[in-house]
N, C-alpha and C positions, 0 to 999 in steps of 0.2 A: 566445229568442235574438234580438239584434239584429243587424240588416245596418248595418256602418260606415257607408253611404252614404245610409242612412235619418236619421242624426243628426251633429250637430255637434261640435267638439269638446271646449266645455263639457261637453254632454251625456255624450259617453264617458268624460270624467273623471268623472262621477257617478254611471254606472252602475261605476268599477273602482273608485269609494269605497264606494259599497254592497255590492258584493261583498267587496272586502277588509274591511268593517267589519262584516257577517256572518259570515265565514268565521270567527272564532275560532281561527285558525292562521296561519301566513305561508304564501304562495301565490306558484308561480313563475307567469311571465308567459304559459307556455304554458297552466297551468293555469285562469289567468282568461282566456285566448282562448276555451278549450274550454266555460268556463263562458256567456259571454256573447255568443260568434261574434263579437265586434271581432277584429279583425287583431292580429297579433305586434305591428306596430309600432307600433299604434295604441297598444295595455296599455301595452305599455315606455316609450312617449311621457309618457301619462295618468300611470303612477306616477312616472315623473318629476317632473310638474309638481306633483303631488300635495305628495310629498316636498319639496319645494321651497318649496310656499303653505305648507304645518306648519312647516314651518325657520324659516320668516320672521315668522311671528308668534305671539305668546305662546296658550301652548295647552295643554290638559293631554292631548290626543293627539298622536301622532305618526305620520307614517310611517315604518319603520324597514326597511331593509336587511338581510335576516339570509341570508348566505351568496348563493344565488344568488334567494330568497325573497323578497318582500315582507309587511310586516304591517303594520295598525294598531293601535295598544296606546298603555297610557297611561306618560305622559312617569316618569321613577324618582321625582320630588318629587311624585308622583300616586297613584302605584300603591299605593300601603298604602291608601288611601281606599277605593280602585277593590275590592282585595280583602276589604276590610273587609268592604264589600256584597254583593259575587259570592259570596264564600268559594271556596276550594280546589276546582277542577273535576276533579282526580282523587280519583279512590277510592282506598283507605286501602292497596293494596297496591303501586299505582302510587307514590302518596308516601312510601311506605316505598324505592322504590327509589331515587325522587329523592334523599330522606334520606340511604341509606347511601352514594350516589356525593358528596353534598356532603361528608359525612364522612369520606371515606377517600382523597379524590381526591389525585392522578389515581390510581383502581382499574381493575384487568384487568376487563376483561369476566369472563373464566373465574372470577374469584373472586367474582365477583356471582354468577356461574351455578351455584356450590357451595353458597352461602349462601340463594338465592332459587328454585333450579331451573329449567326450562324458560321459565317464563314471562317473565325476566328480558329474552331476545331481544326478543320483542313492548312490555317495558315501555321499553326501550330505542329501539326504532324509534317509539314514543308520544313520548317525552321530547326524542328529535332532530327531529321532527319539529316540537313544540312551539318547537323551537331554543332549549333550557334545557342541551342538554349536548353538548360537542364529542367526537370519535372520534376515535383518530391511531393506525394501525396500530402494532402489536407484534407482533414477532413472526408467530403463529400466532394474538394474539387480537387485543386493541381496550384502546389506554388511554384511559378515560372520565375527563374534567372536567366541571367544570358553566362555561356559557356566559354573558357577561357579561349575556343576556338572565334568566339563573335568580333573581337575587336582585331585579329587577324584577316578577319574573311573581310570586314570591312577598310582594312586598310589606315585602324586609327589609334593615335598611339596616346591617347588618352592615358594616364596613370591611374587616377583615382576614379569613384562612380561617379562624383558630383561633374568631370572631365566627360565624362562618357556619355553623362545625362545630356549634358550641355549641345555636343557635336552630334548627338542623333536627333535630339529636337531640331535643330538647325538644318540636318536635311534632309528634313518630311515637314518644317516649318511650324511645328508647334512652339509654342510662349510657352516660356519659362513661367 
């Protein structure tokens, strides 16, 4: 933990790039206070500036804004490289569910839950959290999209749905 008043404000901007550039997820600001003991406003400051030094100059990272979240990840003319080397960090059930919400979207929750059973909730709370897929109340369940963040994180430069539909069926191998 660091004490804000032990370092500068270089310095706390480098401890919230390190953090965000370990995390492998997008992180609220409360999150990184708790990780690093800087202050609320010090984070929200620091990702600010952050966001700001990537905006401004050519980079194949970025900082990105997602919801109320911050992440570092690589720029969309990047990320097919970046996956290239990483490969897919979910397991083959998880991206199956990816899969079948790019394909059917916007799908009910409840109908992924027939298809997939129980564990659909948990791959769902994986997938939002990743901020690959948006929620928007229905009803009594949840219509799932996939988030302008999914076709980045995937590494595919699909343009349209029916592109998009196509390249995720193909690999988790579901028929068209």
């Amino acid at each position: 933990m660091v004490k804000s008043e032990d370092v500068d404000d270089e310095e706390i901007e480098l401890i919230v790039e390190a953090v965000m550039f370990s995390a492998g997820r997008p992180l609220s600001i409360p999150e990184i206070e708790e990780m690093t003991g800087i202050s609320r406003e010090e984070v929200r400051s620091a990702t600010k500036k952050l966001k700001r030094m990537y905006d401004s100059r050519k980079s194949a990272v970025g900082v990105k804004k997602i919801g109320a979240k911050y992440s570092m990840q690589l720029q969309p003319g990047y990320a097919t490289y970046g996956v290239q080397v990483q490969g897919s960090e979910m397991d083959g059930d998880l991206l199956k569910t990816a899969a079948l919400i790019a394909y059917y979207q916007p799908v009910l929750q409840s109908e992924l839950k027939k298809k997939l059973g129980e564990k659909v909730y948990r791959h769902i709370d994986e997938l939002k959290d990743k901020g690959l897929i948006l929620l928007e109340r229905d009803g009594r369940s949840y219509s799932i999209r996939t988030s302008p963040r999914f076709q980045e994180y995937f590494g595919l430069e699909a343009r349209d749905r029916d592109e998009l539909k196509k390249v995720m069926a193909e690999k988790v191998g579901l028929k068209e």
